[in-house]
TORLUM-520938 format. One line per field, with one value per residue (C-alpha): residue in one letter; chain; x negated, y negated, z. Coordinates in steps of 0.25 Angstrom, whole numbers, m for minus. Example, Ala and Ser with C-alpha at 12.3 -4.5 7.8 and 13.67 -1.06 7.14 Angstrom:
REM TORLUM-520938
resn = c(A,S) .
chain = c(A,A) .
X = c(m49,m55) .
Y = c(18,4) .
Z = c(31,29) .
END
This chain:
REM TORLUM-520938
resn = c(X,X,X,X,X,X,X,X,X,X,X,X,X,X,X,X,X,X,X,X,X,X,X,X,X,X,X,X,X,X,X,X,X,X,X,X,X,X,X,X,X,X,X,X,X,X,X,X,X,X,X,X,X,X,X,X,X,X,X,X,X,X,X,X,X,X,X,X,X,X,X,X,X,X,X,X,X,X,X,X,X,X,X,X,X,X,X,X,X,X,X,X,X,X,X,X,X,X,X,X,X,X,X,X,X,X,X,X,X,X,X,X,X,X,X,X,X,X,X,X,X,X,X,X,X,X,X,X,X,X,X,X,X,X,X,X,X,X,X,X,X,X,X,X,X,X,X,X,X,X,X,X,X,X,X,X,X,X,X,X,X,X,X,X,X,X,X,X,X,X,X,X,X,X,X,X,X,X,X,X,X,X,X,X,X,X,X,X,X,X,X,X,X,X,X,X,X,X,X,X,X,X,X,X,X,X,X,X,X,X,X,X,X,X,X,X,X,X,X,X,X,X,X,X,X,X,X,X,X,X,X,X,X,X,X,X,X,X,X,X,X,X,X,X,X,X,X,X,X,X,X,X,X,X,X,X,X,X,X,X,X,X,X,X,X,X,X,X,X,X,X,X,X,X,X,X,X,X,X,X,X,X,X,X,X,X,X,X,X,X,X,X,X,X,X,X,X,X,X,X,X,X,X,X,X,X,X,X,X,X,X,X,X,X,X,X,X,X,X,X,X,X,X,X,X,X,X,X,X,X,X,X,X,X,X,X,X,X,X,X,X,X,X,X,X,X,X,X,X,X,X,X,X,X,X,X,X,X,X,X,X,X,X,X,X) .
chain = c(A,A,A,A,A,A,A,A,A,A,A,A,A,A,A,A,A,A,A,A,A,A,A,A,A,A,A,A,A,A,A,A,A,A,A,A,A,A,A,A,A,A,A,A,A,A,A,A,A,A,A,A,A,A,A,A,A,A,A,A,A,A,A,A,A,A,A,A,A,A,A,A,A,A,A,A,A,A,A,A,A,A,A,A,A,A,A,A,A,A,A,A,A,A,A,A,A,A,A,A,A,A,A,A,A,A,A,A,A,A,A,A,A,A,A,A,A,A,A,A,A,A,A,A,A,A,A,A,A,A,A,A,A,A,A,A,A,A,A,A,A,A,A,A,A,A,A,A,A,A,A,A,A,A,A,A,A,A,A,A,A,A,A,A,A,A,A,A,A,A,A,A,A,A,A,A,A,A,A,A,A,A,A,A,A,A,A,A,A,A,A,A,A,A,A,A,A,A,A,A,A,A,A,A,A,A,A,A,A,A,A,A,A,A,A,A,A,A,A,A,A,A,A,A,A,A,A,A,A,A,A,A,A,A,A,A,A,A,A,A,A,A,A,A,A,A,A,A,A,A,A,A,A,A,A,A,A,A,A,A,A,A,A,A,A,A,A,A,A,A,A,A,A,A,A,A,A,A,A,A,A,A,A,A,A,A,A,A,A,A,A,A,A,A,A,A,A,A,A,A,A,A,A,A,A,A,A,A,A,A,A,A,A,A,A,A,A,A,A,A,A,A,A,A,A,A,A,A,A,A,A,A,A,A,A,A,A,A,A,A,A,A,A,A,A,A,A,A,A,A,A,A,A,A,A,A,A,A,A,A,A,A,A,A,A) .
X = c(0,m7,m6,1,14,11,21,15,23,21,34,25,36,46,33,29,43,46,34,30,18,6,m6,m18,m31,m40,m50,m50,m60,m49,m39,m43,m44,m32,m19,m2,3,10,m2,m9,m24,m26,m39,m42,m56,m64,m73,m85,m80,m76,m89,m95,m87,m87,m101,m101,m91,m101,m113,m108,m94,m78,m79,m91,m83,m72,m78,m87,m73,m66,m79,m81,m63,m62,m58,m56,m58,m45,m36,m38,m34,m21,m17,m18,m10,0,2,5,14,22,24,28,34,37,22,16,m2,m11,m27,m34,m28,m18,m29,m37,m36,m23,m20,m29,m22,m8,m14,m19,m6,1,m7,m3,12,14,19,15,16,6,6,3,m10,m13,m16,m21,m5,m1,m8,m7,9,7,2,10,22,17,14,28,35,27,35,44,49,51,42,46,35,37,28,25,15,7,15,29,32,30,25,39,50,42,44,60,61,63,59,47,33,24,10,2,7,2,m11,m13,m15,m7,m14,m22,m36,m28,m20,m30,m27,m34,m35,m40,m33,m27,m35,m33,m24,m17,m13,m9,m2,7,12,15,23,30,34,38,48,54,56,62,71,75,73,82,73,62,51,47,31,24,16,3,m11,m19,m26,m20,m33,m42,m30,m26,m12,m11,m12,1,7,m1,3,18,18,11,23,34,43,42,48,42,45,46,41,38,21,24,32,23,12,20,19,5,3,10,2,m11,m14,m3,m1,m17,m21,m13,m15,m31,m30,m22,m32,m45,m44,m57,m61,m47,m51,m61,m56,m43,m54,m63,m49,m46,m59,m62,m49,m50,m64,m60,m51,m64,m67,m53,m49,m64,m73,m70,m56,m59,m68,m58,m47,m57,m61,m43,m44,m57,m49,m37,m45,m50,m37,m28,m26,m24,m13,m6,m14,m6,m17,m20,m10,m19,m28,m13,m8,m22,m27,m12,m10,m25,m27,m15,m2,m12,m17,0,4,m6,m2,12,11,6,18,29,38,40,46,60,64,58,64,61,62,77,79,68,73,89,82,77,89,97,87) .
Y = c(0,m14,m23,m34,m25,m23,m33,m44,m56,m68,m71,m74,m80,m68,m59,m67,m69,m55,m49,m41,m31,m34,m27,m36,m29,m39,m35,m37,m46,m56,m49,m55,m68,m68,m62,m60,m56,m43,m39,m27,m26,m15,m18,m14,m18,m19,m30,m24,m19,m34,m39,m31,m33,m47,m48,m39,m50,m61,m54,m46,m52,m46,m35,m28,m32,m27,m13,m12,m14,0,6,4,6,17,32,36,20,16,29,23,9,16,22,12,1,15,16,2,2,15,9,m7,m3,m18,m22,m31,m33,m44,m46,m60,m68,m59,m52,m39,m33,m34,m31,m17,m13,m14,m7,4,6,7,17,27,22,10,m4,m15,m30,m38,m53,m62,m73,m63,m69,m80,m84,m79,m88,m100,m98,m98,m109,m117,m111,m116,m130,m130,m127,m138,m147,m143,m137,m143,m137,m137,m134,m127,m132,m131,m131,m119,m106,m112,m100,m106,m94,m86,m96,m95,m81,m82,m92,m87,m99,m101,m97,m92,m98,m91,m78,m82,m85,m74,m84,m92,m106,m108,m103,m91,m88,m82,m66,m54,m52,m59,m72,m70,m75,m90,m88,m76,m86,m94,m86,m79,m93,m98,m84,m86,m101,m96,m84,m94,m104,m95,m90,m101,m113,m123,m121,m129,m119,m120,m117,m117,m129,m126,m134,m133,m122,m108,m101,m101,m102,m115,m119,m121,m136,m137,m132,m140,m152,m150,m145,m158,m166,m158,m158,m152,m143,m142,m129,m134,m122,m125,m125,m111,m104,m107,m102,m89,m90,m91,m82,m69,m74,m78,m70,m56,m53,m57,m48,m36,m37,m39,m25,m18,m24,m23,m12,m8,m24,m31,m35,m43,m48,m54,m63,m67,m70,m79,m85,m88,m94,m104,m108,m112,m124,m127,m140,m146,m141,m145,m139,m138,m136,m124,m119,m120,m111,m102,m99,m97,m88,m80,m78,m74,m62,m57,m56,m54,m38,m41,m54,m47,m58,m70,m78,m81,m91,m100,m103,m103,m115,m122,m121,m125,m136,m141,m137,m133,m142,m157,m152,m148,m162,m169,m165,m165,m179,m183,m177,m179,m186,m172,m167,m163,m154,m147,m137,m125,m111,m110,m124,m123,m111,m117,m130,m123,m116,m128,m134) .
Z = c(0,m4,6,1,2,17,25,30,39,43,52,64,73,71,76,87,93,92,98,88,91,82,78,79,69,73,81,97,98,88,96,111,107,104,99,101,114,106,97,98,94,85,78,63,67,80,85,80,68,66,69,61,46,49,47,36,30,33,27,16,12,13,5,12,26,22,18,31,38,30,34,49,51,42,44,58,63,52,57,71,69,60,70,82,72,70,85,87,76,79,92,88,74,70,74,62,63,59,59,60,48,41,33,29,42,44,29,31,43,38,25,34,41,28,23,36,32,42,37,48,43,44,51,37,43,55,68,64,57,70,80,69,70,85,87,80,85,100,91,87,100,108,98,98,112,125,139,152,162,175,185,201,212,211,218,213,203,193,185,190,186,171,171,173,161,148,142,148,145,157,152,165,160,147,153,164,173,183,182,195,199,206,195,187,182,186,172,160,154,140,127,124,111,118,129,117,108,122,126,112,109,122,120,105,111,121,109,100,112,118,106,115,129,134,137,151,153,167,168,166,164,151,156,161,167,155,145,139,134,120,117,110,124,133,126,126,141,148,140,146,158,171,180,194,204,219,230,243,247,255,246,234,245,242,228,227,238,231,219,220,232,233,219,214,225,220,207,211,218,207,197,204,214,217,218,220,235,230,218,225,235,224,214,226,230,214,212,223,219,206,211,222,213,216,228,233,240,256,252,244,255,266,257,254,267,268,257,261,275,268,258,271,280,267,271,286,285,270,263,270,274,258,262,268,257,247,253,255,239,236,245,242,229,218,225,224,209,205,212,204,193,193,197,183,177,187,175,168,181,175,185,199,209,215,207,206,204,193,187,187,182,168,164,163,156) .
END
């Protein structure tokens, strides 16, 4: 079958809003830096494969990188690759693949599948049409959509009142991280463009579901951890209105409590067993070192002297003494910071209350 008669689409929203599964050919080292949240990478070529024809193509031209590429994925190597795109295929029937930009590898792979008796369309442009159309989809939202951002002193829930919004976009989850120095995961942060392409495919569902909404987003800073918010979206966010969640001091005390001391202790265990006991002390020790320059130096040794006391008592008091050192990096530290900078944006106020005020409060509006 020539492939010119193999189906090739370029209907990139209808794909993208409806999740469909995607076989990525590139190779993982294209792949990790970045790609779509329902993609899987089932290589046509490795990385040193890669490497290796792609000199061949500087040194000796197309035609000689193209055969070094049949020789080194041939026979046993070619059956392999088949059959992983067959797997994915049998199990995600409607599943449509791309490479890089739309061209030979993707063109070779949906030739091989034919050839075993398997039509898989392939994505016209690749990746590259793919992210180009997602950006400009975030472009055209920011237009053209209005934001609402869902703000609050640290340990007002924030993060929970997102999650029972259906048109809202959690931007932390996004990010694998929570947006303070004790927010950080146990595991690795997303790539840059995945971060990208996850909110933007989540502000384009909530869009296309619910295209007379505002779309409510937690108000975040620039940065999220060692992600940063598009530009498009950053831009539209510091010119929207506000919606601040009121909690008393010891009930976010709570909050931040179950969270940051708790949970991250449990899943520090369950993730580090043999090392967890130490890990949960020097997660907490780090993350208060890193807000040292602004919380200034005695300061930051008086809590730590709290915090130090509280790792060591934590399994005789059932971790209550962590307390201490939670309301003094609050009061100290994160309640001036917010206060601040509320204060420079205390005209886009348009709404504040406690959660089921907040809650009552978006779906009237």
């Amino acid at each position: 079958m020539n492939h010119l008669s193999l189906p090739l689409t370029a209907e990139y929203q209808s794909l993208l809003l409806a999740n469909i599964p995607m076989i990525d050919v590139r190779a993982p080292i294209e792949f990790i830096t970045g790609s779509l949240p329902y993609a899987t990478n089932l290589p046509l070529i490795l990385d040193d494969e890669r490497h290796e024809i792609g000199i061949c193509y500087k040194k000796k031209g197309p035609k000689a990188a193209l055969a070094l590429g049949h020789e080194r994925v041939n026979g046993t190597v070619k059956n392999k690759r088949v059959e992983a795109w067959k797997l994915f295929l049998t199990k995600h029937p409607n599943a449509v693949l791309y490479c890089a930009r739309g061209g030979l590898r993707s063109r070779l792979s949906q030739q091989w599948l034919a050839e075993v008796g398997i039509t898989c369309p392939r994505i016209k442009g690749g990746y590259k049409s793919l992210r180009a159309f997602i950006l400009q989809s975030l472009i055209d939202c920011c237009e053209t959509k209005n934001f609402i951002l869902l703000s609050g002193m640290t340990g007002t829930g924030k993060t929970d009142i997102i999650k029972t919004l259906e048109t809202s976009i959690d931007l932390e989850g996004a990010a694998n991280h929570k947006g303070s120095s004790f927010g950080r995961p146990l595991g690795e942060q997303p790539a840059q463009i995945d971060f990208e392409n996850k909110i933007i495919l989540d502000l384009m569902q909530v869009q296309h579901k619910y295209p007379e909404h505002s779309i409510i987003i937690e108000n975040e800073g620039r940065n999220i951890g060692g992600r940063h918010l598009p530009q498009p979206l950053n831009v539209a966010m510091a010119e929207s209105p506000m919606v601040v969640i009121d909690l008393p001091f010891e009930e976010r005390i709570d909050k931040l409590w179950h969270e940051y001391v708790i949970e991250r202790y449990h899943q520090t265990m369950a993730y580090q067993q043999e090392s967890g006991e130490q890990a949960f002390a020097d997660y907490l020790i780090d993350s208060l070192l890193r807000v040292k320059k602004r919380l200034g130096g005695q300061r930051t040794k008086e809590i730590l002297a709290l915090m130090e006391g509280a790792i060591k008592r934590q399994h005789q008091d059932n971790f209550a003494s962590h307390r201490s050192w939670l309301e003094a990096i609050t009061a100290d530290y994160y309640d001036p910071m917010y206060l601040y900078q509320l204060d420079k944006r205390n005209q886009r106020i348009a709404f504040r209350g406690n959660h089921e005020e907040v809650i009552e409060w978006f779906h009237k509006n």
